[in-house]
N, C-alpha and C positions, 0 to 999 in steps of 0.2 A: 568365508563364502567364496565363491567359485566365480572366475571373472565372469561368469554368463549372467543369468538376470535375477536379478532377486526381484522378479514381478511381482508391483503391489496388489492387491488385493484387498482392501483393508478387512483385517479377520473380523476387530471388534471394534465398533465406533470406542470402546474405552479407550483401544489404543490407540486411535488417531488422534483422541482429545489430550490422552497422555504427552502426545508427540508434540499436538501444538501447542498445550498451556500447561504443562505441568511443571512442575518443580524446574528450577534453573539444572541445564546441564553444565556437566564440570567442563572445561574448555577441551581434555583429552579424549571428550567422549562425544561427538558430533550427535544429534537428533537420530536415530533410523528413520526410512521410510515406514510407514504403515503397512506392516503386509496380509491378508485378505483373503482366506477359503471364500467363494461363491457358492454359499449355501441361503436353504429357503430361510434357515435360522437367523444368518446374517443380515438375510434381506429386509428381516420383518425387524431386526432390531436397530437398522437404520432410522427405515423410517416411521419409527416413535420419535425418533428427536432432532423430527422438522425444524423447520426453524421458527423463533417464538415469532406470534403473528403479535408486531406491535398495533397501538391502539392508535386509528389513523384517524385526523382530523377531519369531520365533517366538512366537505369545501364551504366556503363559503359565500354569503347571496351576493348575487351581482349587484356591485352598487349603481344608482343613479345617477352617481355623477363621477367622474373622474376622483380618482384617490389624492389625497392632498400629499403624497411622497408615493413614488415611484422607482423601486429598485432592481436592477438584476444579477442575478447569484450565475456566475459561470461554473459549469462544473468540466471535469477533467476526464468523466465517465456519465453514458446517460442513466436515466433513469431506469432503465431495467437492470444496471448493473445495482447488486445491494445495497452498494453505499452511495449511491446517484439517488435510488430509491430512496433512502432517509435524508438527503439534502432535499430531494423535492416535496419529502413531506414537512420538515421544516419551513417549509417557504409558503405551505399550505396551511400551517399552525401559526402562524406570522399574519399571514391575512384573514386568517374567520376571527383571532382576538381583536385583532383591530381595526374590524367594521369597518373598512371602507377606507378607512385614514392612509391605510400604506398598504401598496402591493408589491409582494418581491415575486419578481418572474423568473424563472429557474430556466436557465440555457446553459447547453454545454458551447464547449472552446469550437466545437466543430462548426456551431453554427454561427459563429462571431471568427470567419477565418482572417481577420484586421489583428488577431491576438495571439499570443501562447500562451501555452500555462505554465512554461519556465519563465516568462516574465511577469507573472501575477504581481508581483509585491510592485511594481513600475505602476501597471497598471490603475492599481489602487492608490497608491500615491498622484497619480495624475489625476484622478478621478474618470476612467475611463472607463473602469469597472465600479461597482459601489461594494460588492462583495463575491467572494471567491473560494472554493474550494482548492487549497494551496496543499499542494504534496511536496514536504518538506527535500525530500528525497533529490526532487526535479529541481531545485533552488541552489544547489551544492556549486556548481558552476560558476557563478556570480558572489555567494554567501559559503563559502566550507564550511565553517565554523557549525551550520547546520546539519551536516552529515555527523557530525559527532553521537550519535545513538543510534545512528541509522546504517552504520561500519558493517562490511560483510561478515557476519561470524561473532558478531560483538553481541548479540540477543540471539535465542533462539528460543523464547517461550515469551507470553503475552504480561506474565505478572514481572519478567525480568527487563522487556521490551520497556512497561509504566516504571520501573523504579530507573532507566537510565532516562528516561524525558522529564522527569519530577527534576534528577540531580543536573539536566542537561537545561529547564527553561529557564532560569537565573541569568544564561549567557544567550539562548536565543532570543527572548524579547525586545534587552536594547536593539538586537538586528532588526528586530520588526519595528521598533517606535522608530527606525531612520527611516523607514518609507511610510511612516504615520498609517501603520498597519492596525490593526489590533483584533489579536486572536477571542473572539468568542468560544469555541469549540475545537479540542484535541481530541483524532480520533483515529482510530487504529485499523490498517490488516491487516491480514494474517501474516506467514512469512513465505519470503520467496522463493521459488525451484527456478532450475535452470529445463528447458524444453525445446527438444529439436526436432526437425524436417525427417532425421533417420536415425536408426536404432544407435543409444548409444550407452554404454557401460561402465565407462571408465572414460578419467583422462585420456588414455592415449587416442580415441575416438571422438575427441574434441578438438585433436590438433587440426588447424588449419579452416576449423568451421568458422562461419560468418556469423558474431552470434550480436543482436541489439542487446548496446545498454543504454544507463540513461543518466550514468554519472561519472565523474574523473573516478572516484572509486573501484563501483562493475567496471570501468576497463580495465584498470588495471590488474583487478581478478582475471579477468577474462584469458588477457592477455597471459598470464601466469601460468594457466591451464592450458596455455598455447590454442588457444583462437583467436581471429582477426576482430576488434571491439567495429564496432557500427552503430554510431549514432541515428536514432530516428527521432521522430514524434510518432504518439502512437496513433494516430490518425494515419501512418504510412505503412502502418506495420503488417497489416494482414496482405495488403497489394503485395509487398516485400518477398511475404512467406511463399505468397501463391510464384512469383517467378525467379525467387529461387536467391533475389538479392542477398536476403540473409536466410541461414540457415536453423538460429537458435532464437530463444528472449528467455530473460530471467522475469519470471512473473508468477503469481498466483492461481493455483489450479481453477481457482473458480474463475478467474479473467478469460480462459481460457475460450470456453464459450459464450460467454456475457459479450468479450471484444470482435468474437467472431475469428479469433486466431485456432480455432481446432483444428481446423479441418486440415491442416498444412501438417499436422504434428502429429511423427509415432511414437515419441519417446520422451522420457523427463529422467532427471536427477534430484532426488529426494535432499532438496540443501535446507529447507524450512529457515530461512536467515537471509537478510534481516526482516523483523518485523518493523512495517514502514508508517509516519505518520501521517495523515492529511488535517489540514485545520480549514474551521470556515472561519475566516478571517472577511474582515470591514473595513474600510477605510476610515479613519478618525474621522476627515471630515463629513464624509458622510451619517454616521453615527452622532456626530454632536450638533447636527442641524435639524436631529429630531426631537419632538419633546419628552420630556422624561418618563409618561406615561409608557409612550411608544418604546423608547429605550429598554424600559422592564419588560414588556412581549419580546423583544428580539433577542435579551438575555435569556430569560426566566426558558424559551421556546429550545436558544441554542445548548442549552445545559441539559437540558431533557433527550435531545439528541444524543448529544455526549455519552450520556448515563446509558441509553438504551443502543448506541453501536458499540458499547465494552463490550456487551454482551454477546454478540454476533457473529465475532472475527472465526472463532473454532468452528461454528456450526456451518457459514458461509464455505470453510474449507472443507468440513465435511463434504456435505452437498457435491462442490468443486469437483473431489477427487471420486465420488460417486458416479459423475458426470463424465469424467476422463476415463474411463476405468470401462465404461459403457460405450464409450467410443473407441474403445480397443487400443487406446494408447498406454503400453509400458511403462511403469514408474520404477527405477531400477534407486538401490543405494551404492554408494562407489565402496571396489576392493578398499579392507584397511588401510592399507597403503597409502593410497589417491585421498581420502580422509585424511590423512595425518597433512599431506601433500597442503591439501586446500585451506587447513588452520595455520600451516606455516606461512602459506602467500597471505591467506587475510594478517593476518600480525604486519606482517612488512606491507597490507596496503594501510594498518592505524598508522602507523610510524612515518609512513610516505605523507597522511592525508596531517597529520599532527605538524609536520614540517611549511606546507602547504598554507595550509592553512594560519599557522603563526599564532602571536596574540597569547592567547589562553587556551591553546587548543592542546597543549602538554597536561596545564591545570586539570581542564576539563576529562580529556582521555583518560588520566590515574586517576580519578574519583569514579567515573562511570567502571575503571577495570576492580578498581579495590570493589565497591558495591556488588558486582558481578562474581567477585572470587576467580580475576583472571589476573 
């Protein structure tokens, strides 16, 4: 391919869904972009595979008195975003089973600005949260050991994504019992691109850009690809775009306009990697101070989430890249070259984060790369 643009277009939703959940690729073969004739064909065969409308729980009656437990779920995205959207409908299924007894009220981090969401597991531990939508990703900082399936380049498909968290939770949960955490729900998105302020094609058009990341890892990708890494929260990140602070973000097509980051952006890089975890996680004690009835609504509720965002993550990016695609923004794949380039810096950022991180983080790395076939 020709340094100029391999402008996506997605031809055939097969092969976006190829792209993002199909068979593991081999490590010398990076994901493609999805590429896309705009035809009436294509159009109509989009959108048949809406996305599934899941079955929402009836709200429930307003009780008469005051609920005998009182909790709130912070989230890290709101409720228009897809997956804000199924924690708040969790929290909706949580209160019509349990009549009145317990109400979980659903806020994001934005409206609780006393908190972050890179300190969630503190939080819960203190009890200052009761329960939390925890993006494993954002914990890396404090916890490495966590980034372990979450490695740039180490996943690049949804079924390859669940078989490193399967071989990867055995070491993340004692991390979670030190902050008397405990994961009801592991659940997924899609995987991630890299998207800038101005056209770009290639590494050598990354040099020197301002791009957000959000972990010692993406920097040091970042960095690799020669741009300058900039930490935010993403509560900063569209003020950011708009004046120019940072120029790029590694993120999700469909974040795209759910976070309100489009409108800064004419261009992405087709990286589909890593696909990232978020968990709803509870605080033990909050969890053991309810009665055991109650305790089976909030499991029996968070499983059923579980179950029903496996299913999502593809269709979510679908949609995503539907959405970016209609706002004129470029989805280029990089020359082979800059490909080979990017698996070689991810490899030295496992080795870098394996060192880092210490412990069992050799152990853990050679079981998730043997599974994987890297």
């Amino acid at each position: 391919m020709t340094r100029g643009k391999s402008l996506v277009i997605v031809s055939l939703l097969a092969t976006l869904i190829i792209v993002l959940v199909g068979c593991s690729q081999p490590a010398s073969s990076p994901a493609p972009a999805p590429t896309v004739t705009a035809t009436a064909t294509v159009t109509t065969t989009i959108t048949t595979t809406a996305t599934p409308t899941p079955q929402t729980a009836t709200p429930s009656p307003t009780p008469t008195t005051a609920p005998q437990f009182s909790m709130r779920l912070a989230s890290t995205v709101p409720a228009t975003h897809p997956q804000g959207r199924e924690f708040s409908r969790f929290a909706d299924r949580v209160n019509e089973r349990a009549k009145g007894k317990l109400k979980i009220t659903f806020m994001t981090y934005a409206e609780l600005p006393a908190f972050k969401s890179t300190e969630a597991l503190t939080l819960l531990k203190d009890g200052s949260l009761d329960l939390s939508l925890v993006a494993n990703i954002l914990l890396a900082g404090s916890d490495p050991l966590l980034s372990a399936s979450e490695l740039p380049y180490i996943t690049r498909s949804l079924p390859d994504a669940q078989k490193a968290l399967d071989i990867a939770k055995p070491y993340y949960e004692p991390v979670f019992a030190k902050y008397n955490a405990v994961p009801l729900a592991y659940t997924w998105l899609p995987g991630l691109h890299f998207w800038f302020t101005k056209p770009v094609e290639s590494l050598a058009d990354v040099k020197g850009l301002k791009v957000r990341v959000f972990s010692p890892e993406t920097s040091e990708l970042v960095t690799g690809m020669g741009g300058s890494p900039i930490t935010l929260a993403s509560g900063e990140v569209s003020a950011a775009l708009d004046r120019g602070t940072i120029e790029g973000v590694m993120t999700l097509a469909s974040s795209l306009g759910t976070m309100g980051w489009a409108a800064s952006i004419k261009s992405g890089i087709w990286i589909n990697s890593p696909f990232t975890i978020s968990m709803l996680m509870i605080g033990k004690q909050q969890l053991d101070k309810l009665p055991k009835d109650l305790q089976d609504i909030v499991w029996q509720s968070a499983k059923e989430m579980e179950t029903e965002l496996y299913k999502y993550p593809t269709v979510w990016e679908g949609e995503g890249v539907i959405d970016v695609l209609q706002r004129g923004i470029e989805i280029n794949t990089l020359p082979k070259d800059d490909q080979a380039k990017m698996l070689e810096l991810a490899r030295a950022v496992w080795d870098n984060w394996a060192k880092r991180a210490g412990g069992q983080a050799n152990e853990l790395l050679s079981a998730i790369r043997k599974a994987l076939n890297y």
